[in-house]
Backbone as JSON, one array per atom type, in Angstrom:
{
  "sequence": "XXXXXXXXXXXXXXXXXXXXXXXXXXXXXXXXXXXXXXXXXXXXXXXXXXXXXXXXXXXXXXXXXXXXXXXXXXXXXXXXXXXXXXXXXXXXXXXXXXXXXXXXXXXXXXXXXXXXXXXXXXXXXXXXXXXXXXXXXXXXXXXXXXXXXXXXXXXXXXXXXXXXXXXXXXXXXXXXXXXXXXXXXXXXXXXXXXXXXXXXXXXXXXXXXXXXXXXXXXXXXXXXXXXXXXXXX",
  "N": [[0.84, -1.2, 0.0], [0.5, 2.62, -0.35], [1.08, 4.8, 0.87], [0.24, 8.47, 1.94], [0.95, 11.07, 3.84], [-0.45, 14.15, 4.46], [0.35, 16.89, 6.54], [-0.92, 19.5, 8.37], [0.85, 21.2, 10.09], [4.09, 22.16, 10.45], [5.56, 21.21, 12.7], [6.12, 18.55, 15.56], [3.09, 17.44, 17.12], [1.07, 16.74, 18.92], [-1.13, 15.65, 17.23], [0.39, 14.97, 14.93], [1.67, 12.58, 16.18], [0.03, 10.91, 17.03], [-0.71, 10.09, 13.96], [1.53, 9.04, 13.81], [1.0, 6.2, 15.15], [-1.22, 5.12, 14.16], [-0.01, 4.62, 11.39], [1.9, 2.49, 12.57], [0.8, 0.06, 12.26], [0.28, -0.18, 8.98], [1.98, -2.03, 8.13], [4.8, -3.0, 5.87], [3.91, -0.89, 4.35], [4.55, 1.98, 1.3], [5.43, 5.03, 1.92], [4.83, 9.0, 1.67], [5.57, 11.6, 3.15], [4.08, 15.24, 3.67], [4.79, 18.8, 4.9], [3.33, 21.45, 5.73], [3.66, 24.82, 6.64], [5.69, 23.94, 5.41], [6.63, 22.6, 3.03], [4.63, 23.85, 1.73], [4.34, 27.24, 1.14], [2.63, 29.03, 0.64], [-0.1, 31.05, 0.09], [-3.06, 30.94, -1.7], [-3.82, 33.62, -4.57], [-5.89, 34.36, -5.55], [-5.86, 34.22, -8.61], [-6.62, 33.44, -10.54], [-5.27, 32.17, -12.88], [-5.17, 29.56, -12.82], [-7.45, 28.19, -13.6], [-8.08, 28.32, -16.25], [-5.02, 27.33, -17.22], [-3.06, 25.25, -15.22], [-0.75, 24.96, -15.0], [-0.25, 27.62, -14.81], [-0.21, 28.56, -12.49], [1.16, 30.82, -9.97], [2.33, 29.14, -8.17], [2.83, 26.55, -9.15], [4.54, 24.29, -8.84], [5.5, 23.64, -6.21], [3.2, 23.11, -5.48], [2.34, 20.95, -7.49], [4.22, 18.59, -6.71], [3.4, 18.07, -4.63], [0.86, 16.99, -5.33], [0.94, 15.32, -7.07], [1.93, 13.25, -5.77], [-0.16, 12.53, -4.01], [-1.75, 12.22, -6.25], [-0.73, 9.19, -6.62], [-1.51, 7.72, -4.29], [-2.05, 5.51, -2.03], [-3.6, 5.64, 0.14], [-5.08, 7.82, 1.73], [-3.84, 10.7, 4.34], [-4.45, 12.71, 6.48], [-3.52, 15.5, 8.79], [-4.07, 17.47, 11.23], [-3.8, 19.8, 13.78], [-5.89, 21.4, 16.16], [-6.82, 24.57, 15.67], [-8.25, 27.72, 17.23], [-10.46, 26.81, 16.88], [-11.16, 25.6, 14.09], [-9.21, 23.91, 11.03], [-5.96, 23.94, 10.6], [-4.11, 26.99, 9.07], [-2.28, 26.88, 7.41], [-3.15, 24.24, 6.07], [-5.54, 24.74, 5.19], [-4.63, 27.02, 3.48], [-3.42, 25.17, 1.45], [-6.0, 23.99, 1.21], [-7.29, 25.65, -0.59], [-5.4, 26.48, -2.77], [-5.89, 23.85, -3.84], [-8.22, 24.24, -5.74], [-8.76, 23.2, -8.03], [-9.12, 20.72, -7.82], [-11.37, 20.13, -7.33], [-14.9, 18.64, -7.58], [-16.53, 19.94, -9.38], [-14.72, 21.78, -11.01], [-11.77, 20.82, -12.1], [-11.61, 17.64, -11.51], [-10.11, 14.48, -10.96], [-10.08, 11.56, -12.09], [-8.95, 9.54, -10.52], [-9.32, 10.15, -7.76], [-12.18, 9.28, -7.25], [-11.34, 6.57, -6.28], [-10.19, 6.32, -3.7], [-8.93, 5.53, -0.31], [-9.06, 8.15, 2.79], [-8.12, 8.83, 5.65], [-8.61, 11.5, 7.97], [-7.29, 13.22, 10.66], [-7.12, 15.15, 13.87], [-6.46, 17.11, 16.45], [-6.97, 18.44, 19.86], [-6.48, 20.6, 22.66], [-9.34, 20.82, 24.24], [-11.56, 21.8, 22.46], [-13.32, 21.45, 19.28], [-12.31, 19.81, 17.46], [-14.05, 18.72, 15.2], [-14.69, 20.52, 13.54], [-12.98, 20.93, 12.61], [-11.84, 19.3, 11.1], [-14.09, 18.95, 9.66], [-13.77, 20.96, 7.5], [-11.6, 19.75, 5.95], [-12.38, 16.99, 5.15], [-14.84, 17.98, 4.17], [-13.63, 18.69, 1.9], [-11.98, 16.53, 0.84], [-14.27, 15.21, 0.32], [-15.62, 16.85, -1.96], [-13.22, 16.54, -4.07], [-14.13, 13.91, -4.48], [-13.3, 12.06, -3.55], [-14.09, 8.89, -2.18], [-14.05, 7.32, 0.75], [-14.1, 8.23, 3.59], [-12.57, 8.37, 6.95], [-12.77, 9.6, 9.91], [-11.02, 11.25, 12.82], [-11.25, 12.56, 15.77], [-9.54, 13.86, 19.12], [-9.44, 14.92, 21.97], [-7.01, 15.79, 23.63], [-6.69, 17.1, 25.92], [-4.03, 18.25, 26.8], [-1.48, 20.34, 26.49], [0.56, 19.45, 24.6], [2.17, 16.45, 23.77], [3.75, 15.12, 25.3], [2.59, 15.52, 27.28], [0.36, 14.69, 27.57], [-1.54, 11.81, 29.19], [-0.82, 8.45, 30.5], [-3.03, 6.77, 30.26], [-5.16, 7.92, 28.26], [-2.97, 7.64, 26.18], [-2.86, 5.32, 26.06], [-5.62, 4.82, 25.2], [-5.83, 5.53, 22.68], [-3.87, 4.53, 20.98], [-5.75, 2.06, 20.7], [-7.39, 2.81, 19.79], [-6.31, 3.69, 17.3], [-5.46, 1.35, 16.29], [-7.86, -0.14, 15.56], [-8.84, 1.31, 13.71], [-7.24, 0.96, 11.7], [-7.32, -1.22, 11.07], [-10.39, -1.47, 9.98], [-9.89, 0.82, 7.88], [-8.33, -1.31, 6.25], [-9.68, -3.48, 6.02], [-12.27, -2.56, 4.55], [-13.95, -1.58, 1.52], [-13.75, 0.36, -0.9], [-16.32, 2.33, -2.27], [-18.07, 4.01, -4.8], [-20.9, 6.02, -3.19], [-24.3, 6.99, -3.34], [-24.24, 9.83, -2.61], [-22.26, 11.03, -4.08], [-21.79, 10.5, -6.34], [-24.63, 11.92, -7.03], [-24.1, 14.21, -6.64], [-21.98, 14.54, -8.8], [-23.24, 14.54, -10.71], [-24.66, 16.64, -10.79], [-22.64, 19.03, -10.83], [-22.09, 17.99, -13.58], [-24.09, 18.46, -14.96], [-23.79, 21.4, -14.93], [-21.59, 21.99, -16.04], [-22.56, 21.12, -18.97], [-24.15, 22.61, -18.7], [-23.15, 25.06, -19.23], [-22.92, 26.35, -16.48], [-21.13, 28.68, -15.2], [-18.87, 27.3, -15.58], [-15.28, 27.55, -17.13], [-13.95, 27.55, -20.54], [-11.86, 25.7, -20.94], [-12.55, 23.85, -18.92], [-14.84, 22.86, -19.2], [-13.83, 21.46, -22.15], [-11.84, 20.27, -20.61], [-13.7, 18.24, -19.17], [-15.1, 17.21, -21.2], [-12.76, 15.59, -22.5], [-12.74, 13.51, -20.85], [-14.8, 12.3, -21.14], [-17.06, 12.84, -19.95], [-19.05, 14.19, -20.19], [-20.87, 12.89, -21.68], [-21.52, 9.25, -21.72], [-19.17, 8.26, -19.97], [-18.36, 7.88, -16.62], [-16.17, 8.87, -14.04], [-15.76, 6.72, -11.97], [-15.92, 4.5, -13.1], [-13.43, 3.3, -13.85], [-9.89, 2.64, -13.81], [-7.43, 5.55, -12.44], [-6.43, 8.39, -14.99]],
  "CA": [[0.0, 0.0, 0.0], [1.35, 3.52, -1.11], [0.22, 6.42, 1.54], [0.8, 9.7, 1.7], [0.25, 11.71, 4.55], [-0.21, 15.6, 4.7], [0.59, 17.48, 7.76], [-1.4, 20.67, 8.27], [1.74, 21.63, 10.53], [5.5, 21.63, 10.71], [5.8, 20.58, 14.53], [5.49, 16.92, 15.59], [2.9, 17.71, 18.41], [0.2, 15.17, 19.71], [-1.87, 14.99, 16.23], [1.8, 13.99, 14.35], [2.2, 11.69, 17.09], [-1.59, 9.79, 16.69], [-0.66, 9.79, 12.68], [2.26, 8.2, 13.82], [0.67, 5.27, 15.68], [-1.86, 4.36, 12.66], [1.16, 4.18, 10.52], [2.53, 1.31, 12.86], [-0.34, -0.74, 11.74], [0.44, -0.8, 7.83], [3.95, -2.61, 8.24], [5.44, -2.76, 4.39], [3.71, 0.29, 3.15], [5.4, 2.94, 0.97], [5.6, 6.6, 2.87], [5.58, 9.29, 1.86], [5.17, 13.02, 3.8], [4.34, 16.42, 3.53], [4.54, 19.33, 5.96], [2.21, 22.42, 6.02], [3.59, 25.13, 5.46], [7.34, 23.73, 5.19], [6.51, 22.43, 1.71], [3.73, 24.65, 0.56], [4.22, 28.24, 2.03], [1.77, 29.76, -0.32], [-1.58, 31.72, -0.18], [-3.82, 31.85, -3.07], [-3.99, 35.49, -4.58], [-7.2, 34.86, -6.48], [-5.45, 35.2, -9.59], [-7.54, 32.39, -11.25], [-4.4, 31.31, -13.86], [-5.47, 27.97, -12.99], [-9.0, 27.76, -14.03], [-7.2, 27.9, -17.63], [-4.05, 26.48, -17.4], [-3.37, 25.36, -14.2], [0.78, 25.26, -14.55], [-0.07, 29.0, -14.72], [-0.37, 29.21, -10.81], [2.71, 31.07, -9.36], [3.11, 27.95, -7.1], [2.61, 25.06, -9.64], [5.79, 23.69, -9.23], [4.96, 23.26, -5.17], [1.97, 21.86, -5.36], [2.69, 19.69, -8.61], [5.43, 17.71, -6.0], [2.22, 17.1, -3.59], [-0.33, 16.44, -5.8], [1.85, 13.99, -7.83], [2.0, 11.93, -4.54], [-1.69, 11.93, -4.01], [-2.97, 11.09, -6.95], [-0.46, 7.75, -6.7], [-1.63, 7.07, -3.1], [-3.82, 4.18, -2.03], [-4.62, 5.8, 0.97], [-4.41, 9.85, 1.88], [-4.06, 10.7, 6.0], [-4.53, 14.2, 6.36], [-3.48, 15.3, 10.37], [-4.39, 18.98, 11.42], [-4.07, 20.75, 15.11], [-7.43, 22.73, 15.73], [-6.63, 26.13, 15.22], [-9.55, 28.27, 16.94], [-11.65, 25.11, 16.02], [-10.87, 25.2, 12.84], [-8.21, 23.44, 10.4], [-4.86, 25.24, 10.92], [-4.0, 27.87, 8.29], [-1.34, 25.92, 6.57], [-3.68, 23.5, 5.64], [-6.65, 25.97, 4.38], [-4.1, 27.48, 2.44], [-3.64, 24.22, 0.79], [-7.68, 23.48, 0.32], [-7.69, 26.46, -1.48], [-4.27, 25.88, -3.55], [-5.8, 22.83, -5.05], [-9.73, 23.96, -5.94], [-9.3, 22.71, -9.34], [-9.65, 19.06, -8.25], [-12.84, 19.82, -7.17], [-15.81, 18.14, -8.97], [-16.77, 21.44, -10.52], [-13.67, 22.49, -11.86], [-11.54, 19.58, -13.06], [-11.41, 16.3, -10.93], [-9.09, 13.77, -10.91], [-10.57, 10.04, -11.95], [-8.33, 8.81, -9.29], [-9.84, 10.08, -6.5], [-12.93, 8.68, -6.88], [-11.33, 4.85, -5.45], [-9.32, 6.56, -2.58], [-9.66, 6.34, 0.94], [-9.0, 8.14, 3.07], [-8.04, 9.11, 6.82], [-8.54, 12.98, 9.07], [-6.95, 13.18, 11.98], [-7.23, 16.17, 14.42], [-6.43, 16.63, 18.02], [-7.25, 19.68, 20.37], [-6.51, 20.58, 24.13], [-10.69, 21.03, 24.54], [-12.75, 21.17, 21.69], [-13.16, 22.1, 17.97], [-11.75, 19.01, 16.38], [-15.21, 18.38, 14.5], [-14.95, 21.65, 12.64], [-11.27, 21.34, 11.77], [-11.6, 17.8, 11.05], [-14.76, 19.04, 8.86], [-12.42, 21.5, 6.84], [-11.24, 18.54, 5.22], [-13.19, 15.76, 4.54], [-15.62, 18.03, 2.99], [-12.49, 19.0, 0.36], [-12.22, 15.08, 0.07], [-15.6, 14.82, -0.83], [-15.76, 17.41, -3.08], [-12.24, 16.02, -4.35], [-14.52, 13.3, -5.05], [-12.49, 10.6, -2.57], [-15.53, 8.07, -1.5], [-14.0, 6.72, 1.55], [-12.86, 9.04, 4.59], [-12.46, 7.78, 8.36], [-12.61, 10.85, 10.54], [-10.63, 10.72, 14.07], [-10.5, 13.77, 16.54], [-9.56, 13.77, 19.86], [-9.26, 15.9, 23.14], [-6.3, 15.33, 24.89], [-6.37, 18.09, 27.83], [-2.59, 18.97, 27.0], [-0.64, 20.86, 25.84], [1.8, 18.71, 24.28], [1.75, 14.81, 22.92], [4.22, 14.73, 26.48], [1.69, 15.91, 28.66], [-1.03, 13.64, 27.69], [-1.74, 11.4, 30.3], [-0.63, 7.07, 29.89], [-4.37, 6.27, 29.75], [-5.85, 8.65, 27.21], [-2.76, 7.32, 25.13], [-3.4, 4.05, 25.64], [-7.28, 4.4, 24.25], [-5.71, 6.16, 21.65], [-3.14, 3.55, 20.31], [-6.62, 0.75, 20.47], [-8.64, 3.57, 18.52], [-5.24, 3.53, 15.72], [-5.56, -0.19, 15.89], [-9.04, -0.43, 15.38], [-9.25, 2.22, 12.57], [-6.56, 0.72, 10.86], [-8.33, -2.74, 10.68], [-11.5, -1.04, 9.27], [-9.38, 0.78, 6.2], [-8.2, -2.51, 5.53], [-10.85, -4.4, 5.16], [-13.33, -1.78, 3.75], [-14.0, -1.52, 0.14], [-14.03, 1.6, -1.82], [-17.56, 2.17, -3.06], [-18.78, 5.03, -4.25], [-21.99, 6.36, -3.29], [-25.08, 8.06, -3.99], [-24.38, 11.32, -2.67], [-20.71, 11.72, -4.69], [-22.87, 10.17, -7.74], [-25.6, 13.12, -7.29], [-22.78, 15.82, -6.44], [-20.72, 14.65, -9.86], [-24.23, 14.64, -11.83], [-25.18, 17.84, -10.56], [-21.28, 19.31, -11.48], [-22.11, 17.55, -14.56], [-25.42, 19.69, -15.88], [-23.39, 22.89, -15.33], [-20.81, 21.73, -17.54], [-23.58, 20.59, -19.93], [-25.58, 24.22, -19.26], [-22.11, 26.18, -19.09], [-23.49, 27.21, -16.1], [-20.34, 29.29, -14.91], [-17.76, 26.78, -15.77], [-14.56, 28.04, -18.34], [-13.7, 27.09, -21.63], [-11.0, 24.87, -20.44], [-13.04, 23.09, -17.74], [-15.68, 21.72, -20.26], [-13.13, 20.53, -22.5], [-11.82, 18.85, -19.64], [-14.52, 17.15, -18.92], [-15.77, 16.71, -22.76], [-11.9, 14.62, -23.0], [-12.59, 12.38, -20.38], [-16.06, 11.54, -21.46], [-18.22, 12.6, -18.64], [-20.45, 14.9, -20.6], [-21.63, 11.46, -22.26], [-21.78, 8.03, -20.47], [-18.69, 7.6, -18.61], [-18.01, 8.38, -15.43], [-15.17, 8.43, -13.3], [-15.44, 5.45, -10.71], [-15.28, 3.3, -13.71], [-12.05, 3.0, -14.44], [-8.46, 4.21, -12.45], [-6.73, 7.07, -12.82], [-5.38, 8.38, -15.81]],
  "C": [[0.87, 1.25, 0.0], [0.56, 4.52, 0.11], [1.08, 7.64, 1.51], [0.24, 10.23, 2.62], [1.0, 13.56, 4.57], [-0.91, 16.31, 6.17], [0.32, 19.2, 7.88], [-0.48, 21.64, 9.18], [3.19, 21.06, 10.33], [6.05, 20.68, 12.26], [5.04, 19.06, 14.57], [4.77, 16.92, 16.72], [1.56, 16.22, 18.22], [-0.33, 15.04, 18.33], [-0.7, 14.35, 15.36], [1.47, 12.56, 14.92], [0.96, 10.55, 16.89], [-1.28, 9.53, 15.26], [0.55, 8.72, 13.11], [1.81, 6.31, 14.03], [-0.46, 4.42, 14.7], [-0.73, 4.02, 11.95], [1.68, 2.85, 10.56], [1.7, 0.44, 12.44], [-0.52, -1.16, 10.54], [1.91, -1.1, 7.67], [4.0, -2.63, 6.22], [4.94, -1.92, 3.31], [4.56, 1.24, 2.7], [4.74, 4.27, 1.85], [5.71, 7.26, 2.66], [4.71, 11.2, 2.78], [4.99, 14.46, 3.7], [4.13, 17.33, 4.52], [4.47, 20.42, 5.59], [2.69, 23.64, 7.05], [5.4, 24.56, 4.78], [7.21, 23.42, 3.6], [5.42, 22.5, 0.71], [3.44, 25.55, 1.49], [3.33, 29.22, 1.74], [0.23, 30.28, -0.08], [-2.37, 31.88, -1.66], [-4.1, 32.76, -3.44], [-4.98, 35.43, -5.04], [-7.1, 34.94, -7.72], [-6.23, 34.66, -10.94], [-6.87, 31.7, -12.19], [-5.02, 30.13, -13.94], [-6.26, 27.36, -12.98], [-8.44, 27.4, -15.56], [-6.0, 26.88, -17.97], [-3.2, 26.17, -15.71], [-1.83, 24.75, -13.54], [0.99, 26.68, -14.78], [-0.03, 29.76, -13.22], [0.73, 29.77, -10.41], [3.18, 30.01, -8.48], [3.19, 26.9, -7.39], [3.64, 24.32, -9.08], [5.7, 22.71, -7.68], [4.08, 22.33, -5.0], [1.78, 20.97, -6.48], [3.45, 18.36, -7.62], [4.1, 17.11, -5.32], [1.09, 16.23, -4.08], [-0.31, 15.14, -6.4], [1.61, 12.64, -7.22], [0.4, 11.69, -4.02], [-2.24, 11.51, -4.93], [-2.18, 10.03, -7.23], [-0.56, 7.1, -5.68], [-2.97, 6.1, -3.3], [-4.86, 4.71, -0.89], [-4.13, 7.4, 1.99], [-4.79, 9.59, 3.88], [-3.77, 12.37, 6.15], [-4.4, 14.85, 8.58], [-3.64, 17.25, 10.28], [-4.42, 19.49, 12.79], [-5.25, 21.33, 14.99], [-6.83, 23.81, 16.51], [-7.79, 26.91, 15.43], [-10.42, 27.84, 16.41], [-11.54, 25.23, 14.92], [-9.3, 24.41, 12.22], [-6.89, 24.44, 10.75], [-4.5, 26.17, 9.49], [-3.55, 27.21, 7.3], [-2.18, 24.58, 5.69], [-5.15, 24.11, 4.94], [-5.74, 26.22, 3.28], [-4.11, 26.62, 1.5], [-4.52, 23.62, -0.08], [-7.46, 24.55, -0.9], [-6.76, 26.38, -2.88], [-4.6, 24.68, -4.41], [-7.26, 22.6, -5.48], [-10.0, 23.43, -7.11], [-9.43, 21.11, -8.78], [-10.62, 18.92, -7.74], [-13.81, 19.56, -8.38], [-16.23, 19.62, -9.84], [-15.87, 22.17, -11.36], [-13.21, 20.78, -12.72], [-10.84, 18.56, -12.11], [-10.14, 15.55, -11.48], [-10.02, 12.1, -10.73], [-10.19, 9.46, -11.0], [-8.77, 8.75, -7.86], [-11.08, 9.72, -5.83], [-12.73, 6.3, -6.61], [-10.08, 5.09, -4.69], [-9.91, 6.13, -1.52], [-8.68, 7.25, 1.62], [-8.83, 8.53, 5.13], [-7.56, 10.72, 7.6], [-8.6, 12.42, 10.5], [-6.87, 14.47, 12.56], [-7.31, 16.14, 16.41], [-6.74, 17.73, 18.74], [-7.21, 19.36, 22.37], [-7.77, 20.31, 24.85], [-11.7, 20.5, 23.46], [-12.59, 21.76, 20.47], [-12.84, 21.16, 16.89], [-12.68, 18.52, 15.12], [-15.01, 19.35, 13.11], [-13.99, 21.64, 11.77], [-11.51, 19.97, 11.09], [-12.84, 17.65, 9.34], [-14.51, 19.44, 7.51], [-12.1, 20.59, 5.86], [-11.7, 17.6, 4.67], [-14.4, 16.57, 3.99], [-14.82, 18.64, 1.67], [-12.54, 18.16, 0.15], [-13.06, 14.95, -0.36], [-15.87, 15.39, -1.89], [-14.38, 17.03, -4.38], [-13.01, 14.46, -5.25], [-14.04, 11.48, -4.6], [-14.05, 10.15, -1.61], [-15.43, 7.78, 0.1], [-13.16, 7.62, 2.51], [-13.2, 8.9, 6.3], [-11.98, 9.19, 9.13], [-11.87, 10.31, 12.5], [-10.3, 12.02, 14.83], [-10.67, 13.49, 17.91], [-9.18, 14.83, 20.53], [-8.2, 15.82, 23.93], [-5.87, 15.84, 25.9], [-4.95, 17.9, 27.82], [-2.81, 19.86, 26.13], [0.73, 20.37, 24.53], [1.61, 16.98, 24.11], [2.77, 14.49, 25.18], [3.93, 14.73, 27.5], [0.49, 15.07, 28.88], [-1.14, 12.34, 28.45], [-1.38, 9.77, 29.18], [-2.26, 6.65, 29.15], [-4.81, 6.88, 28.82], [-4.45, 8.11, 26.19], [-2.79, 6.17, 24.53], [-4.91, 3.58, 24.58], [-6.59, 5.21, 23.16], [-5.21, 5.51, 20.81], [-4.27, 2.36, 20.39], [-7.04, 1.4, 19.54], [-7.76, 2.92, 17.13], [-5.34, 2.17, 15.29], [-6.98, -0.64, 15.14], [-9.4, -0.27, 14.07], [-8.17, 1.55, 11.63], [-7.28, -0.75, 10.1], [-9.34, -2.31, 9.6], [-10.84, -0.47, 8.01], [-8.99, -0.32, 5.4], [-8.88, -3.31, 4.95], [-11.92, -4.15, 4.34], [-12.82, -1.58, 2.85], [-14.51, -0.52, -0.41], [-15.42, 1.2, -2.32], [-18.16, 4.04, -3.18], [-19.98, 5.37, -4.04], [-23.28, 7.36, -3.52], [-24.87, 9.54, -4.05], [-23.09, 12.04, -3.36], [-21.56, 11.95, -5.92], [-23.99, 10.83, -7.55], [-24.89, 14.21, -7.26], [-22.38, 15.64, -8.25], [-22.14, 15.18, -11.22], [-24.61, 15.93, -11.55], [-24.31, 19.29, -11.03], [-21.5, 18.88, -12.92], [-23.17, 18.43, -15.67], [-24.56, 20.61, -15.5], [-22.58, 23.15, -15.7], [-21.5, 21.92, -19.15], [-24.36, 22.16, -20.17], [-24.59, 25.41, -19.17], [-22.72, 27.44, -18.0], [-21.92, 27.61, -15.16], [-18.67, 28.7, -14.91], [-16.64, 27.79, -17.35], [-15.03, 26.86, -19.67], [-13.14, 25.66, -21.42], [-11.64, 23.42, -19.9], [-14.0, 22.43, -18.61], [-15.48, 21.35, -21.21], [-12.55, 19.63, -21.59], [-12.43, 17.93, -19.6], [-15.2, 16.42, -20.42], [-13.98, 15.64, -22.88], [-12.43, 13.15, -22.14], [-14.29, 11.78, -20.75], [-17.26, 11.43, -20.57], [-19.54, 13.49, -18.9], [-21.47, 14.07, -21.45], [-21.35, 10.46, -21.4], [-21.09, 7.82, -19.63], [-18.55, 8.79, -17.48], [-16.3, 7.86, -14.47], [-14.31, 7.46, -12.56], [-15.34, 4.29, -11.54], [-14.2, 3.16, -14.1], [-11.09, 3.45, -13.52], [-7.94, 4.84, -13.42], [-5.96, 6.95, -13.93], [-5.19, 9.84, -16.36]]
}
């Protein structure tokens, strides 16, 4: 198995540390990592280049290296601190950095037979929101399968967190790891009403470019096929 995990921070603090402990669980997978903003320091200016051509972004080159590695993963792990209950910056910046692979712009066949895994940790509370942040970019990304995990751990610090709260934490990683394993990509109705619904406003050029409904007129989705049949290409 091929993962790829992106790190909505540079620091290895308690949510690192929980990505870590799933990890131990796929013994001979490939690895590989990115860190938020260490290897994408970038803000979107708005500038839209990359509704057209979308090595016109001032940061292609950045986010070409990340994206590369997701769309050859089997299984994405996305880890985030909550940030004022939300996702941390570094990782926003990111959603926004890659809106073309949303179903409305121009998808990525691949990501409809991904799964995968949000992780989020917080001293109190908020991890829902930050944790939300994300897996609704996967969905709109068009990735079927995503295992959400946030926890509270009343520190400060992965060193402060008490033996017991890390003990239920290393059964949760065990647990959750079992379940990606054995669960089977499927996608369902509500991606397959999202992509058809993305699909008429291709079809009614309702605010899509030029670009974007040739896109989708190459891969064949403004006639019968669809995405989830086939992998990525």
């Amino acid at each position: 198995m091929r993962i790829v995990l992106i790190h909505g921070q540079n620091h290895k603090g308690s949510t690192y540390q929980i990505s870590r402990l799933l990890l131990e669980q796929f013994e001979n997978s490939e690895v590989e990592e990115f860190y938020l903003p260490r290897d994408l320091e970038h803000f979107c200016v708005g500038c839209y280049n990359c509704i057209q051509d979308e090595a016109k972004c001032p940061f292609y080159n950045e986010k070409r290296d990340i994206m590369e590695a997701v769309e050859t993963a089997d299984l994405l792990v996305f880890t985030t601190p909550t940030y004022c209950m939300r996702a941390s910056a570094p990782m926003k910046a990111f959603i926004d950095l890659t809106f073309t692979y949303w179903m409305v712009h121009k998808p990525r066949k691949c990501m409809f037979s991904k799964k995968a895994v949000v992780i989020s940790t917080a001293a109190g509370t908020g991890m829902k929101s930050a944790i939300k942040d994300i897996s609704n970019t996967l969905f709109y990304w068009g990735v079927p399968y995503v295992r959400e995990y946030g926890v509270a751990v009343q520190a400060m610090s992965w060193e402060q967190v008490s033996h017991k709260k890390k003990t239920k934490i290393k059964s949760d990683m065990v647990k959750l790891a079992n379940r990606v394993k054995k669960d089977k990509v499927k996608v369902g109705f509500k991606t397959r009403f999202m992509f058809g619904i993305m699909r008429m406003m291709q079809l009614k050029d309702m605010g899509s470019s030029e670009s974007e409904k040739e896109y989708w007129k190459e891969k064949g989705w403004l006639d019968k096929d669809r995405p989830w049949k086939n992998d990525c290409i």
